[in-house]
N, C-alpha and C positions, 0 to 999 in steps of 0.2 A: 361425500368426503372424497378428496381425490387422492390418487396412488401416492402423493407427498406427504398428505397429512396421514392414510395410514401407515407409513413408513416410520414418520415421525411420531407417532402415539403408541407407536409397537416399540419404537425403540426407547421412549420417556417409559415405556412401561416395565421394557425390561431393566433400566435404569433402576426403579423405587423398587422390585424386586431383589435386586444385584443387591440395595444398601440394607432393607433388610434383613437379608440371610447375615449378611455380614455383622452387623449389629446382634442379631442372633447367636452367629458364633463367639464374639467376642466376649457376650453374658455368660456361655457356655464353658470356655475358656478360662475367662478368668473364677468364675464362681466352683470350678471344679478342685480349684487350689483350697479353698477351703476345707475340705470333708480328709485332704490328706495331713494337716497341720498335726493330727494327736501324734498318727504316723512317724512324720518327721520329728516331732519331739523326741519320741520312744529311741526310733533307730540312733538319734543323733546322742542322747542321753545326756542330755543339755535340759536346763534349770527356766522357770519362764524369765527370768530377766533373759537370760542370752534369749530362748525363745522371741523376747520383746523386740530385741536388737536385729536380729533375722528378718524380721517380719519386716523390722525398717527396710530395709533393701527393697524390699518391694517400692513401696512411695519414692525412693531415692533417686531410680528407675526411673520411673515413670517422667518422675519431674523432670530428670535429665534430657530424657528423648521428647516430650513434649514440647518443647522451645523450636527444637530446630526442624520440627515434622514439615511445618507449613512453605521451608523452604523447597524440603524435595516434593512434596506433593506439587509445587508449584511450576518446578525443574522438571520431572519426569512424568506427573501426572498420578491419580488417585492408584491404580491399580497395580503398580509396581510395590508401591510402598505397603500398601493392605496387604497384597500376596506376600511378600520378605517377611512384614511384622507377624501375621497369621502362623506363619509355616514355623517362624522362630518363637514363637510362643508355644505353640503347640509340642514343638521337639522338645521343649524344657519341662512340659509336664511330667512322660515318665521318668527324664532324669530326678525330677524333684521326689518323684515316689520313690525311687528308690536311692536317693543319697546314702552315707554312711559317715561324709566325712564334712567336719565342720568350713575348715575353707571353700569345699567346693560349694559347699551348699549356700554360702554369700553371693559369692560369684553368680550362680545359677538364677537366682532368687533377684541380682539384681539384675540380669540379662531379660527374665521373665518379667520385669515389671517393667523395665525399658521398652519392650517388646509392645507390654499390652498400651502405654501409655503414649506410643507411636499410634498404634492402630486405635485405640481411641481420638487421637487426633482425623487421621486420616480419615477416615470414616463419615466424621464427625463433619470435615471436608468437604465431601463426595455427596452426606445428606443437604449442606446446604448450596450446594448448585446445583443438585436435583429438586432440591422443595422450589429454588426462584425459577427452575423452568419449567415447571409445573404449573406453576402460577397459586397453586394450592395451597395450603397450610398443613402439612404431613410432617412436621419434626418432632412431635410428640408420641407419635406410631411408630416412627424407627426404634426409637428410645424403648418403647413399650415392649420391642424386639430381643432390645439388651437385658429389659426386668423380663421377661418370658424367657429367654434363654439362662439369665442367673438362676430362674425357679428349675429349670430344667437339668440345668451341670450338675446342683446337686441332689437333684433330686435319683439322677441316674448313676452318679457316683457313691450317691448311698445306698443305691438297691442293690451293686453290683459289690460291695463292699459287707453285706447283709448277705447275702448268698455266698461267701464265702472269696471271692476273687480275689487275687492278691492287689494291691493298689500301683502295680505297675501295670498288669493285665489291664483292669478299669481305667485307667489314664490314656492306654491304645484302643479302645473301645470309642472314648469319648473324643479322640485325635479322629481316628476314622470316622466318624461322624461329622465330625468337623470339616472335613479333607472332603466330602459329598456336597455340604453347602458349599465351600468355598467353589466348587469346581462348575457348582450350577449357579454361581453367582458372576465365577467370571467374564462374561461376554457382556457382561450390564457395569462393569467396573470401569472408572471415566480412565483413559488414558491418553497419553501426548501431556506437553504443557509448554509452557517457555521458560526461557532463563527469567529468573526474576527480578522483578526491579533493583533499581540501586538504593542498597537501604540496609540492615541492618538485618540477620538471620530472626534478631529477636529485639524486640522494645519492650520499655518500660509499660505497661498499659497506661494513659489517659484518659481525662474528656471521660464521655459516655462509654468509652472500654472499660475502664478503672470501674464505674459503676457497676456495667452488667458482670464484670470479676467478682466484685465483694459480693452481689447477689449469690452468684455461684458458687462462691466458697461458704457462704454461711449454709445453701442448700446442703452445700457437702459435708460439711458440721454436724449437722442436725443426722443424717443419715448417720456419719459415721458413728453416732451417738444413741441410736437408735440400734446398732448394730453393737457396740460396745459395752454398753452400761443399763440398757433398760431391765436386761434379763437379771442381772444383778439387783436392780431395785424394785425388781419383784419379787423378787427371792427374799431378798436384807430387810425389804420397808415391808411387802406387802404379804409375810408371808407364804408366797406361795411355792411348793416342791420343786426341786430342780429341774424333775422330769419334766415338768411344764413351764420354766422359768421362760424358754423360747419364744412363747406363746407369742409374745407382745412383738416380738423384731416379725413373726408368721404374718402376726396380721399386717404391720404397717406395710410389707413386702405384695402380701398379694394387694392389700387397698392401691398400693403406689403402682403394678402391674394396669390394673384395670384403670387407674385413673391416666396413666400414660396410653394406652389402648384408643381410650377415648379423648383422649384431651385432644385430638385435633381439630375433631365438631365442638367443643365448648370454646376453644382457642380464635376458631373462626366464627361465633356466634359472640363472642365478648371481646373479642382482640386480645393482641398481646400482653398487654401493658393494663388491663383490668385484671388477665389473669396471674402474672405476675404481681399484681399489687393485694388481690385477696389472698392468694394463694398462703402466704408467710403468718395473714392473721389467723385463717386456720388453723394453720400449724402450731401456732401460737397458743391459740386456749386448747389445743389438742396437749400440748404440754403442761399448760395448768392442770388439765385432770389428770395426766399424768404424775403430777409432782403435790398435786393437792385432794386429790382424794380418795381416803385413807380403804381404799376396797381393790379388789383386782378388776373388778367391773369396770373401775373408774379409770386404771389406764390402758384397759380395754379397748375404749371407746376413743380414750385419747389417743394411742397407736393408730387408729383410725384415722383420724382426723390430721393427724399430723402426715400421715402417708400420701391423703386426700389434698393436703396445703401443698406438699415438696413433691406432689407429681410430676406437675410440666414446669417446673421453675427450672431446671438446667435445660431442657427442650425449648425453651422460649430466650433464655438466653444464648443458645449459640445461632437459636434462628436470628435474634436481633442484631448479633457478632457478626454474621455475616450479609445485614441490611444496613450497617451503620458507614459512614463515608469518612469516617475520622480518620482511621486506620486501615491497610490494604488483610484484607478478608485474611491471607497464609499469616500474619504478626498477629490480630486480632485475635483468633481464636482459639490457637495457642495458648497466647497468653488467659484468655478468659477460661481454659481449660485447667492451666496450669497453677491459678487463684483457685480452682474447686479443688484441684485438686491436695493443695498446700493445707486446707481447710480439713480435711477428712486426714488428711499426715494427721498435724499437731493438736489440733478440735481433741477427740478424744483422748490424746493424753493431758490437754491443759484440763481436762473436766477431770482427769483422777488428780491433779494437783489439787483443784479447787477442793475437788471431797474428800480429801485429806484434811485439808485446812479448817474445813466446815461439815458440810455434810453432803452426801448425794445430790439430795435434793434441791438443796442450794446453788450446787455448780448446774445441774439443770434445768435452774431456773431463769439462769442468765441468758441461757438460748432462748427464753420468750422475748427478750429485750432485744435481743440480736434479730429475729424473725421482724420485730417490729423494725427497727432500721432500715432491714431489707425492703421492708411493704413500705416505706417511705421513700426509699432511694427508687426502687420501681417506679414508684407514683409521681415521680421528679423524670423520667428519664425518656417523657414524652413529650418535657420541653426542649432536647437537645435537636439543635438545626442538624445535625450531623446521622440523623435516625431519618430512615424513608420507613414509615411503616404503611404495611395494605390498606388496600381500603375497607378497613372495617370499623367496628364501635371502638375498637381499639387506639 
């Protein structure tokens, strides 16, 4: 190997490192806003509807800054915009610990979600012009980065929260941690870029973008609904103690962890587009036993399974975002970002309209129908002329 190609494989290496950490901290980041939520209820002494309305800011956030990300990352380059978003997310955590007052705490709440829903793009970026000069298939191990650091934010903000700390202290704990990776990530963060074409900050998605969106959002659906209402119909349908209602969101999180870990050897032994197309039926009869049988065992197993289906499904979509030739990679993926993310907004509230209407289990049964859509819009999405995908079975 000569002094160029070590130069260049030291440097591709510190690249998948740099997106890593960063991915890392962003799970970190944003999953540590969670464990303060009772917190801010309390200080704020606000009712869960206002609670509900609060929480909105967040998604409001995000969606807002998600459109226009792909222009500056495209304008200044990945590493400006990751470092801004990062540092700005992270200053808003112990503001959020210790608010007192209801305006600011919108305001804050929506700065934080703008923030993370920047650097989710950015990122998201940065991973894919590192997986195509790679040549590799690694967008599923970044992502695995972001579910290993969500396990992790709260896992350390509930220990630190357990031991007594006050929730501003543990929020400068989990920044300084934060502020370690970013600082050993930075030399591996892409920067430069050019002015960007003439076009339009943000389009409508099309074509084969519009596809890999709706995939995206129904993945984020499913999640958000996993995260919303399972522990509820375990408790209501199935029942079991509250103290262990969690159970079920636990297991789909580490199944989804370890399946994103590894999905990049299945990804590249099946292709893309095989594993985007099983992946939703899993998910699929994962939710059957979820919503069909009448034991805790049974959505047990389904939480499982459905973890196992909604793995690599956003990891294969933004890798194909930015393989597809329709749309220039900074509009694409954006926008296919910002269809998942619209999905996990309104998904879990349209499922408490439904089970209002009906029952639980009824509004969660329509996500099998949706899952199945998905595994068919997949399965369509490798006839479009406007996809290069690898050379694989895929």
């Amino acid at each position: 190997m000569t002094t160029l190609q070590c130069n260049m494989a030291a440097e591709q290496s510190r690249r998948e490192r740099a997106t890593r950490l960063v991915f890392l901290l962003a799970g970190i980041a944003m999953a540590s806003w969670a464990p303060l939520v009772p917190y801010v209820k309390n200080r704020l002494a606000i009712d869960a509807g206002s609670l509900g309305v609060l929480l909105l800011c967040l998604g409001i956030g995000s969606l807002m800054a998600m459109p226009v990300t792909g222009a500056l990352v495209a304008r200044h380059g990945a590493r400006p915009v990751i470092v801004c978003s990062s540092l700005v997310a992270l200053a808003c955590l112990p503001l959020l610990a210790g608010l007192s007052w209801l305006p600011v705490a919108f305001v804050v709440l929506l700065v934080f979600g703008g923030a993370i829903g920047m650097l989710d793009v950015a990122m998201n970026l940065q991973a894919v012009v590192v997986e195509r000069e790679s040549g590799r298939t690694i967008m599923s191990g970044f992502h695995g980065m972001f579910s290993l650091g969500s396990l992790a934010g709260v896992g350390i903000m509930m220990a630190l929260l357990a031991w007594g700390t006050s929730p501003v202290m543990a929020t400068l704990v989990v920044v300084a941690l934060s502020l370690v990776a970013l600082v050993v990530a930075w030399e591996g963060l892409l920067v430069g870029g050019a002015p960007p074409a003439e076009g339009p900050l943000f389009a409508v998605p099309r074509g084969v973008v519009l596809l890999l969106g709706v995939v995206c959002g129904v993945s984020f659906l499913v999640e958000g609904a996993m995260l919303d209402w399972v522990a509820v119909l375990l408790h209501e349908y199935r029942q079991v103690d509250t103290a262990y209602a969690g159970l079920g969101y636990a297991l789909f999180s580490v199944t989804m962890t370890v399946g994103r870990l590894t999905g990049d050897r299945i990804t590249t032994r099946f292709g893309h587009v095989a594993v985007a197309t099983l992946g939703p039926i899993l998910a699929a009869l994962g939710m059957l036993l979820i919503c069909l049988i009448p034991h805790w065992s049974g959505v047990a197993m389904g939480c499982i399974l459905v973890g196992v289906g909604c793995a690599n499904l956003v990891p294969v979509m933004f890798s194909l975002a930015g393989r597809q030739t329709l749309m220039p990679e900074r509009i694409a993926l954006p926008a296919v970002a910002t269809m998942g993310y619209a999905g996990i907004l309104a998904g879990p509230a349209a499922i408490g309209f439904v089970a209002d209407a009906t029952s639980l289990v009824s509004a969660l049964l329509i996500l099998v129908g949706l899952l199945v859509l998905a595994s068919l819009i997949a399965a369509s999405i490798q006839r479009s002329s406007f996809l290069s995908l690898p050379g694989n079975h895929g």
